[in-house]
Steps between C-alpha positions, in 0.01 A plus 500: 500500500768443779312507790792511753661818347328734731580869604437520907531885471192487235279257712559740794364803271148274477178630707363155549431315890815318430766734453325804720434380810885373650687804395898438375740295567218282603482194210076414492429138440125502643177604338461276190632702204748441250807738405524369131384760248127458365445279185562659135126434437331635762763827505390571104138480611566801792706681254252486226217633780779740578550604133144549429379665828276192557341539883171507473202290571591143369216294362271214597696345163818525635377341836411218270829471310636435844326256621481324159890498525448352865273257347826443200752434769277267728465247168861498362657514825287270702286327280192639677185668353456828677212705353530851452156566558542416858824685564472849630793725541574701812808703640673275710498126614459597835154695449407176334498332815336792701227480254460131536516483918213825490277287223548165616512533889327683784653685787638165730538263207794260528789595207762227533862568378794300486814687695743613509251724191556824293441787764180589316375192526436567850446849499191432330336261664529798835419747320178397382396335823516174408654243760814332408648146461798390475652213427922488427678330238666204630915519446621210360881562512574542171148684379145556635204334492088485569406369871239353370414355914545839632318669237159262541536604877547852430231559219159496690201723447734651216362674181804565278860362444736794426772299282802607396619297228810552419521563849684786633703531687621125507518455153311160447310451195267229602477203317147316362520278786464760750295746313247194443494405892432908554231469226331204661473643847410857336176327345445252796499846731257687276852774478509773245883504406693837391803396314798752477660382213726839419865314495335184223724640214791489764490148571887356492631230279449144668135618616154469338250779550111367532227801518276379783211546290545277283473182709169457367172678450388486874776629638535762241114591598612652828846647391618817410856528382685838516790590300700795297777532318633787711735211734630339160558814316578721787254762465277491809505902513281508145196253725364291290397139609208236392228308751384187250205353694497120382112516492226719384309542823767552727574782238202633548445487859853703552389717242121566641680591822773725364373692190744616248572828685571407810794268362663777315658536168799433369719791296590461198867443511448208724298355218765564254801392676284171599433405141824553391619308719288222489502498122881614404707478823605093501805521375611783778322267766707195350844644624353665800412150590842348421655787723287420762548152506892516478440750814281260720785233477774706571324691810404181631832363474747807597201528848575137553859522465556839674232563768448109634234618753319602209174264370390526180346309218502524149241727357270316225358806407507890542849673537415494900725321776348438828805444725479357877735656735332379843841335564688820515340660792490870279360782731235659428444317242664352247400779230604762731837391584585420148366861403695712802867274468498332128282793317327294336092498469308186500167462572379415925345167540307628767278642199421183378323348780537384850751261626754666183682754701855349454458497110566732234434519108702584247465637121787355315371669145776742480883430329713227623734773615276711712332175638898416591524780699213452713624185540797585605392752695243269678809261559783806660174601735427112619901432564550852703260366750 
Protein backbone atom coordinates (compact mmCIF):
# COMPACT_ATOMS: atom_id res chain seq x y z
CA UNK A 1 0.00 0.00 0.00
CA UNK A 2 1.63 3.43 -0.95
CA UNK A 3 0.85 5.43 1.75
CA UNK A 4 1.96 8.82 0.25
CA UNK A 5 -0.33 8.53 -2.87
CA UNK A 6 -3.13 10.43 -1.36
CA UNK A 7 -6.18 12.30 -2.96
CA UNK A 8 -6.56 15.84 -0.90
CA UNK A 9 -9.97 16.34 -2.67
CA UNK A 10 -11.11 12.79 -1.07
CA UNK A 11 -9.75 13.53 2.51
CA UNK A 12 -11.68 16.85 2.30
CA UNK A 13 -15.02 14.77 1.44
CA UNK A 14 -14.37 12.92 5.14
CA UNK A 15 -16.82 13.89 8.20
CA UNK A 16 -14.20 13.27 10.81
CA UNK A 17 -12.73 16.29 13.60
CA UNK A 18 -9.81 16.46 11.33
CA UNK A 19 -10.89 17.38 8.05
CA UNK A 20 -14.36 19.29 9.29
CA UNK A 21 -13.48 21.70 11.51
CA UNK A 22 -10.75 24.23 9.32
CA UNK A 23 -12.80 24.45 6.22
CA UNK A 24 -10.65 24.63 2.59
CA UNK A 25 -7.80 25.75 1.58
CA UNK A 26 -6.92 25.32 5.16
CA UNK A 27 -4.24 22.08 5.28
CA UNK A 28 -5.15 20.34 9.14
CA UNK A 29 -2.12 18.92 10.82
CA UNK A 30 -3.63 18.89 14.54
CA UNK A 31 -5.90 16.43 16.24
CA UNK A 32 -4.05 13.07 16.16
CA UNK A 33 -5.40 11.15 13.14
CA UNK A 34 -3.90 9.65 10.27
CA UNK A 35 -4.87 10.27 6.45
CA UNK A 36 -3.61 6.75 5.26
CA UNK A 37 -6.50 4.46 4.29
CA UNK A 38 -7.63 1.82 7.06
CA UNK A 39 -5.86 -1.65 7.08
CA UNK A 40 -7.12 -4.51 4.55
CA UNK A 41 -8.02 -6.54 7.69
CA UNK A 42 -9.91 -4.50 9.66
CA UNK A 43 -11.85 -2.96 6.27
CA UNK A 44 -12.98 -6.87 5.37
CA UNK A 45 -14.25 -7.18 8.94
CA UNK A 46 -16.69 -3.75 8.44
CA UNK A 47 -17.55 -4.96 5.07
CA UNK A 48 -18.46 -8.40 6.13
CA UNK A 49 -20.78 -6.61 9.14
CA UNK A 50 -21.84 -4.48 6.22
CA UNK A 51 -22.65 -7.50 3.97
CA UNK A 52 -24.54 -9.34 6.52
CA UNK A 53 -26.49 -6.48 8.24
CA UNK A 54 -24.56 -7.28 11.46
CA UNK A 55 -25.51 -4.27 14.18
CA UNK A 56 -26.89 -5.68 16.83
CA UNK A 57 -26.16 -6.44 20.38
CA UNK A 58 -22.54 -7.93 20.39
CA UNK A 59 -21.81 -10.57 22.99
CA UNK A 60 -20.10 -10.98 26.35
CA UNK A 61 -17.93 -13.63 23.93
CA UNK A 62 -16.87 -11.22 21.69
CA UNK A 63 -15.86 -8.84 24.63
CA UNK A 64 -13.67 -11.74 25.50
CA UNK A 65 -12.10 -12.36 22.08
CA UNK A 66 -10.92 -8.83 22.53
CA UNK A 67 -9.36 -8.76 25.36
CA UNK A 68 -7.87 -12.26 24.82
CA UNK A 69 -6.29 -10.63 21.63
CA UNK A 70 -5.09 -7.72 24.06
CA UNK A 71 -3.80 -10.34 26.24
CA UNK A 72 -2.01 -12.03 22.52
CA UNK A 73 -0.36 -8.78 21.69
CA UNK A 74 0.91 -7.87 25.33
CA UNK A 75 3.04 -11.48 25.23
CA UNK A 76 4.50 -11.46 21.64
CA UNK A 77 5.04 -7.89 21.56
CA UNK A 78 6.32 -7.18 24.99
CA UNK A 79 7.01 -10.26 26.55
CA UNK A 80 4.53 -9.50 29.34
CA UNK A 81 1.71 -11.69 30.81
CA UNK A 82 -1.45 -9.67 30.68
CA UNK A 83 -4.50 -11.70 31.79
CA UNK A 84 -7.60 -11.44 30.06
CA UNK A 85 -9.58 -12.02 32.96
CA UNK A 86 -8.59 -8.72 34.32
CA UNK A 87 -8.99 -6.67 31.18
CA UNK A 88 -12.27 -4.98 30.65
CA UNK A 89 -13.15 -3.18 27.53
CA UNK A 90 -14.65 0.29 27.40
CA UNK A 91 -15.25 3.03 24.62
CA UNK A 92 -12.48 5.19 24.81
CA UNK A 93 -9.04 5.60 26.64
CA UNK A 94 -10.05 8.70 27.96
CA UNK A 95 -13.23 7.32 29.96
CA UNK A 96 -10.67 4.91 31.27
CA UNK A 97 -9.09 7.51 33.14
CA UNK A 98 -12.39 9.27 34.26
CA UNK A 99 -13.34 6.00 35.66
CA UNK A 100 -10.12 5.56 37.48
CA UNK A 101 -9.84 9.43 39.07
CA UNK A 102 -13.97 8.86 40.26
CA UNK A 103 -12.95 5.16 41.82
CA UNK A 104 -9.67 5.83 43.09
CA UNK A 105 -9.87 9.50 44.41
CA UNK A 106 -12.21 11.81 46.33
CA UNK A 107 -13.25 15.30 45.50
CA UNK A 108 -9.60 17.33 46.46
CA UNK A 109 -7.31 14.38 45.84
CA UNK A 110 -3.94 15.28 44.35
CA UNK A 111 -3.68 13.78 40.41
CA UNK A 112 -0.12 14.56 39.32
CA UNK A 113 0.69 14.84 35.54
CA UNK A 114 3.69 15.43 33.73
CA UNK A 115 3.27 18.66 31.18
CA UNK A 116 3.21 19.80 28.75
CA UNK A 117 0.12 16.45 28.81
CA UNK A 118 -2.66 15.30 26.35
CA UNK A 119 -5.49 18.01 26.84
CA UNK A 120 -7.61 15.32 28.48
CA UNK A 121 -5.28 14.59 30.77
CA UNK A 122 -6.10 17.69 32.45
CA UNK A 123 -9.52 18.08 31.63
CA UNK A 124 -10.16 15.31 33.80
CA UNK A 125 -8.61 15.82 36.71
CA UNK A 126 -11.17 19.50 36.70
CA UNK A 127 -13.78 17.98 35.78
CA UNK A 128 -14.15 15.57 38.41
CA UNK A 129 -13.01 17.88 41.16
CA UNK A 130 -9.98 16.54 41.84
CA UNK A 131 -6.97 19.04 42.50
CA UNK A 132 -4.18 19.04 40.11
CA UNK A 133 -0.35 18.61 39.99
CA UNK A 134 1.84 19.25 37.78
CA UNK A 135 5.08 18.64 37.25
CA UNK A 136 6.86 19.46 33.45
CA UNK A 137 9.11 17.40 31.53
CA UNK A 138 12.50 18.68 31.72
CA UNK A 139 13.98 19.70 27.94
CA UNK A 140 17.11 18.35 27.42
CA UNK A 141 18.07 19.93 24.03
CA UNK A 142 17.94 17.24 21.95
CA UNK A 143 14.83 15.19 23.77
CA UNK A 144 12.90 15.25 27.09
CA UNK A 145 13.24 13.84 30.16
CA UNK A 146 11.72 12.97 33.97
CA UNK A 147 12.60 15.82 36.70
CA UNK A 148 12.88 13.45 38.92
CA UNK A 149 13.93 16.70 41.81
CA UNK A 150 11.01 18.65 40.72
CA UNK A 151 8.70 15.87 40.60
CA UNK A 152 9.52 14.62 44.51
CA UNK A 153 8.76 18.40 45.32
CA UNK A 154 5.71 18.52 43.36
CA UNK A 155 4.06 15.08 44.31
CA UNK A 156 2.76 15.60 47.95
CA UNK A 157 -0.50 14.42 49.45
CA UNK A 158 -0.98 12.90 45.80
CA UNK A 159 -3.17 9.77 45.07
CA UNK A 160 -2.57 8.94 41.39
CA UNK A 161 0.13 9.47 38.64
CA UNK A 162 -1.63 10.13 35.29
CA UNK A 163 1.27 8.76 32.86
CA UNK A 164 1.49 9.06 29.51
CA UNK A 165 3.79 6.65 28.18
CA UNK A 166 4.55 7.10 25.05
CA UNK A 167 4.11 10.48 26.02
CA UNK A 168 2.24 12.85 23.96
CA UNK A 169 2.80 15.35 22.88
CA UNK A 170 6.72 15.20 23.24
CA UNK A 171 7.16 12.00 21.88
CA UNK A 172 9.50 10.27 24.50
CA UNK A 173 9.15 6.70 25.08
CA UNK A 174 10.71 6.35 28.44
CA UNK A 175 13.31 4.08 28.98
CA UNK A 176 13.57 1.24 32.09
CA UNK A 177 15.71 3.56 33.86
CA UNK A 178 13.23 6.17 34.20
CA UNK A 179 10.12 4.13 34.30
CA UNK A 180 11.90 2.20 37.32
CA UNK A 181 12.80 5.61 39.26
CA UNK A 182 8.80 6.55 38.57
CA UNK A 183 7.97 3.03 39.87
CA UNK A 184 10.02 3.40 43.00
CA UNK A 185 8.64 6.73 44.08
CA UNK A 186 4.99 5.51 42.90
CA UNK A 187 5.26 2.63 45.64
CA UNK A 188 7.35 4.74 48.18
CA UNK A 189 4.20 7.44 47.84
CA UNK A 190 1.49 4.83 48.33
CA UNK A 191 0.39 6.35 44.28
CA UNK A 192 -2.11 4.51 42.20
CA UNK A 193 -0.62 5.02 38.58
CA UNK A 194 -2.94 5.28 35.29
CA UNK A 195 -0.80 4.47 32.38
CA UNK A 196 -1.92 5.75 28.86
CA UNK A 197 -0.23 3.50 26.81
CA UNK A 198 -2.44 4.13 23.35
CA UNK A 199 0.73 5.07 20.92
CA UNK A 200 2.92 1.40 22.37
CA UNK A 201 2.50 -0.19 18.84
CA UNK A 202 3.81 3.26 17.48
CA UNK A 203 6.99 3.28 19.12
CA UNK A 204 9.86 4.35 16.35
CA UNK A 205 12.84 2.32 15.35
CA UNK A 206 15.91 3.08 17.74
CA UNK A 207 13.39 3.04 20.85
CA UNK A 208 12.26 0.27 23.24
CA UNK A 209 8.71 0.30 24.53
CA UNK A 210 8.37 -1.02 28.42
CA UNK A 211 4.52 -1.31 29.70
CA UNK A 212 4.77 0.28 33.15
CA UNK A 213 3.15 -2.60 34.59
CA UNK A 214 5.35 -4.82 34.16
CA UNK A 215 8.18 -3.53 36.37
CA UNK A 216 7.23 -6.01 38.80
CA UNK A 217 4.27 -7.34 40.71
CA UNK A 218 4.00 -4.33 43.19
CA UNK A 219 3.95 -1.85 40.94
CA UNK A 220 1.66 -3.66 38.66
CA UNK A 221 -0.71 -3.99 41.98
CA UNK A 222 -1.62 -0.31 41.78
CA UNK A 223 -1.59 0.17 37.89
CA UNK A 224 -4.03 0.30 35.39
CA UNK A 225 -2.87 0.53 31.82
CA UNK A 226 -5.22 1.91 29.10
CA UNK A 227 -4.90 1.27 25.53
CA UNK A 228 -6.84 0.62 21.96
CA UNK A 229 -6.04 -0.01 18.79
CA UNK A 230 -8.11 2.89 17.46
CA UNK A 231 -4.48 5.39 17.45
CA UNK A 232 -2.54 2.46 15.59
CA UNK A 233 -5.20 1.51 13.25
CA UNK A 234 -6.87 4.80 12.92
CA UNK A 235 -10.27 4.04 13.90
CA UNK A 236 -11.04 6.07 17.04
CA UNK A 237 -14.70 6.89 15.57
CA UNK A 238 -15.70 2.86 16.00
CA UNK A 239 -14.62 3.42 20.34
CA UNK A 240 -13.29 0.65 21.43
CA UNK A 241 -10.38 0.67 24.04
CA UNK A 242 -9.15 -1.81 27.03
CA UNK A 243 -8.45 -0.81 31.02
CA UNK A 244 -6.07 -4.04 32.15
CA UNK A 245 -5.89 -3.57 35.93
CA UNK A 246 -2.44 -5.31 36.88
CA UNK A 247 -4.14 -6.74 40.06
CA UNK A 248 -7.26 -8.41 41.12
CA UNK A 249 -8.36 -6.06 43.85
CA UNK A 250 -7.74 -2.93 42.30
CA UNK A 251 -10.06 -4.59 39.62
CA UNK A 252 -12.48 -4.99 41.84
CA UNK A 253 -12.53 -1.91 43.77
CA UNK A 254 -12.96 0.17 40.26
CA UNK A 255 -15.43 -2.23 39.39
CA UNK A 256 -17.53 -2.18 42.90
CA UNK A 257 -17.61 1.59 42.33
CA UNK A 258 -18.59 1.69 38.67
CA UNK A 259 -20.89 -1.29 37.81
CA UNK A 260 -21.01 -2.53 34.34
CA UNK A 261 -23.70 -0.01 33.27
CA UNK A 262 -22.52 2.93 34.23
CA UNK A 263 -19.24 2.31 32.05
CA UNK A 264 -21.15 1.67 28.94
CA UNK A 265 -20.89 -0.76 26.16
CA UNK A 266 -19.09 -1.01 23.36
CA UNK A 267 -20.90 -1.60 19.65
CA UNK A 268 -20.23 -4.12 17.84
CA UNK A 269 -18.23 -2.80 15.00
CA UNK A 270 -15.74 -1.43 17.39
CA UNK A 271 -15.25 -4.99 18.50
CA UNK A 272 -14.81 -6.19 15.06
CA UNK A 273 -12.59 -3.68 13.61
CA UNK A 274 -10.43 -4.10 17.03
CA UNK A 275 -9.87 -7.80 16.51
CA UNK A 276 -9.08 -7.56 13.16
CA UNK A 277 -6.81 -5.45 13.71
CA UNK A 278 -5.12 -6.78 16.47
CA UNK A 279 -5.14 -10.24 14.96
CA UNK A 280 -4.67 -9.57 10.96
CA UNK A 281 -3.59 -5.90 10.58
CA UNK A 282 0.56 -6.21 11.17
CA UNK A 283 1.56 -6.23 8.03
CA UNK A 284 -0.54 -2.80 7.16
CA UNK A 285 0.92 -1.39 10.56
CA UNK A 286 4.52 -2.55 9.33
CA UNK A 287 4.60 0.06 6.40
CA UNK A 288 2.54 2.58 8.22
CA UNK A 289 5.40 2.49 10.59
CA UNK A 290 8.16 2.74 7.95
CA UNK A 291 6.18 5.83 6.48
CA UNK A 292 6.09 7.33 9.60
CA UNK A 293 9.47 6.97 10.49
CA UNK A 294 10.90 8.19 7.04
CA UNK A 295 8.40 11.29 7.87
CA UNK A 296 9.75 12.12 11.47
CA UNK A 297 13.34 12.47 9.94
CA UNK A 298 12.56 14.45 7.16
CA UNK A 299 10.15 16.99 9.18
CA UNK A 300 12.70 17.31 11.66
CA UNK A 301 15.28 18.02 9.26
CA UNK A 302 13.47 20.32 6.44
CA UNK A 303 12.07 22.50 10.23
CA UNK A 304 15.70 22.63 11.13
CA UNK A 305 16.94 23.63 7.89
CA UNK A 306 14.08 26.01 6.87
CA UNK A 307 12.46 27.62 9.97
CA UNK A 308 15.85 28.00 12.36
CA UNK A 309 13.74 29.57 15.17
CA UNK A 310 12.04 26.43 15.17
CA UNK A 311 12.87 23.67 18.27
CA UNK A 312 12.15 20.38 17.84
CA UNK A 313 13.24 16.91 18.72
CA UNK A 314 12.98 13.74 17.22
CA UNK A 315 9.85 11.89 18.02
CA UNK A 316 10.57 8.23 19.54
CA UNK A 317 7.19 7.39 19.25
CA UNK A 318 3.65 8.46 17.95
CA UNK A 319 3.47 10.34 14.52
CA UNK A 320 3.24 13.70 16.84
CA UNK A 321 5.82 16.74 16.68
CA UNK A 322 5.82 19.10 19.48
CA UNK A 323 7.58 22.16 18.01
CA UNK A 324 8.87 25.30 20.19
CA UNK A 325 8.41 28.57 18.57
CA UNK A 326 8.89 30.91 21.78
CA UNK A 327 11.78 32.44 19.76
CA UNK A 328 9.60 33.79 17.07
CA UNK A 329 7.53 36.17 18.99
CA UNK A 330 4.08 34.73 16.86
CA UNK A 331 0.96 36.83 17.92
CA UNK A 332 -1.57 35.50 19.30
CA UNK A 333 -0.15 32.62 19.41
CA UNK A 334 1.83 30.63 17.58
CA UNK A 335 -1.16 28.27 16.33
CA UNK A 336 -3.12 31.21 15.41
CA UNK A 337 -0.76 32.99 13.30
CA UNK A 338 0.27 29.93 11.49
CA UNK A 339 -3.58 29.17 10.92
CA UNK A 340 -4.70 33.00 9.70
CA UNK A 341 -1.17 33.63 7.30
CA UNK A 342 0.31 29.93 6.46
CA UNK A 343 -3.27 27.96 6.51
CA UNK A 344 -2.09 25.49 8.07
CA UNK A 345 -3.71 23.75 11.39
CA UNK A 346 -1.61 22.53 14.15
CA UNK A 347 -2.59 21.93 17.38
CA UNK A 348 -2.24 25.26 20.39
CA UNK A 349 0.19 24.51 23.08
CA UNK A 350 -1.72 26.49 25.28
CA UNK A 351 -3.95 23.17 25.45
CA UNK A 352 -1.38 21.23 26.79
CA UNK A 353 -0.66 22.92 29.94
CA UNK A 354 0.59 26.06 31.44
CA UNK A 355 3.80 27.71 30.68
CA UNK A 356 3.27 25.99 26.68
CA UNK A 357 1.70 28.91 25.03
CA UNK A 358 4.49 29.50 22.40
CA UNK A 359 4.30 25.77 21.22
CA UNK A 360 2.41 23.95 18.77
CA UNK A 361 1.92 20.15 17.71
CA UNK A 362 1.92 18.69 14.70
CA UNK A 363 0.48 15.32 12.99
CA UNK A 364 2.93 14.39 10.37
CA UNK A 365 0.82 10.96 9.44
CA UNK A 366 -0.29 12.17 6.15
CA UNK A 367 1.87 11.85 2.50
CA UNK A 368 5.24 13.28 2.19
CA UNK A 369 3.69 15.64 -0.33
CA UNK A 370 0.89 17.14 1.64
CA UNK A 371 3.21 17.25 4.78
CA UNK A 372 5.59 19.38 2.08
CA UNK A 373 3.15 21.76 1.65
CA UNK A 374 2.47 22.61 5.09
CA UNK A 375 5.84 22.89 5.35
CA UNK A 376 6.28 25.05 2.95
CA UNK A 377 3.56 26.89 3.71
CA UNK A 378 4.67 27.21 7.43
CA UNK A 379 8.11 28.45 5.92
CA UNK A 380 6.46 31.45 3.05
CA UNK A 381 4.26 32.62 6.36
CA UNK A 382 7.53 32.79 8.86
CA UNK A 383 9.77 34.69 5.98
CA UNK A 384 6.78 37.34 5.08
CA UNK A 385 7.07 38.55 8.58
Amino acid sequence: MNFDDLDLERLRRRSSEKWRRHPAPMLPAWVAEMDYPIAPAVRAALVNALELDDFGYPTLASEREVAEAFAERMRSRYRFGAPAAQTLLLSDVVQGIFMALLALTAPGDGVLIQTPIYPPFLSSVRETGRRLVTSPLLPTGASYAIDFDALRVASENVRVLLLCHPHNPTGRVFTRAELERLAELALERGWFVVSDEIHADLTHPGSEFLPFTSLGPEVAARTITLSSATKTFNIAGLRCAVAHFGGRELQRRVESALPRHVRGGIGILGLHATLAAWQGGQPWLDGVKRTLDENRRWLVSELRTRLPGVRVALPEATYLAWLDLRALELEPSPAEFLRRHAQVALSDGVAFGAGFEGYARLNFATSRPLLGEIVERMARALGSR
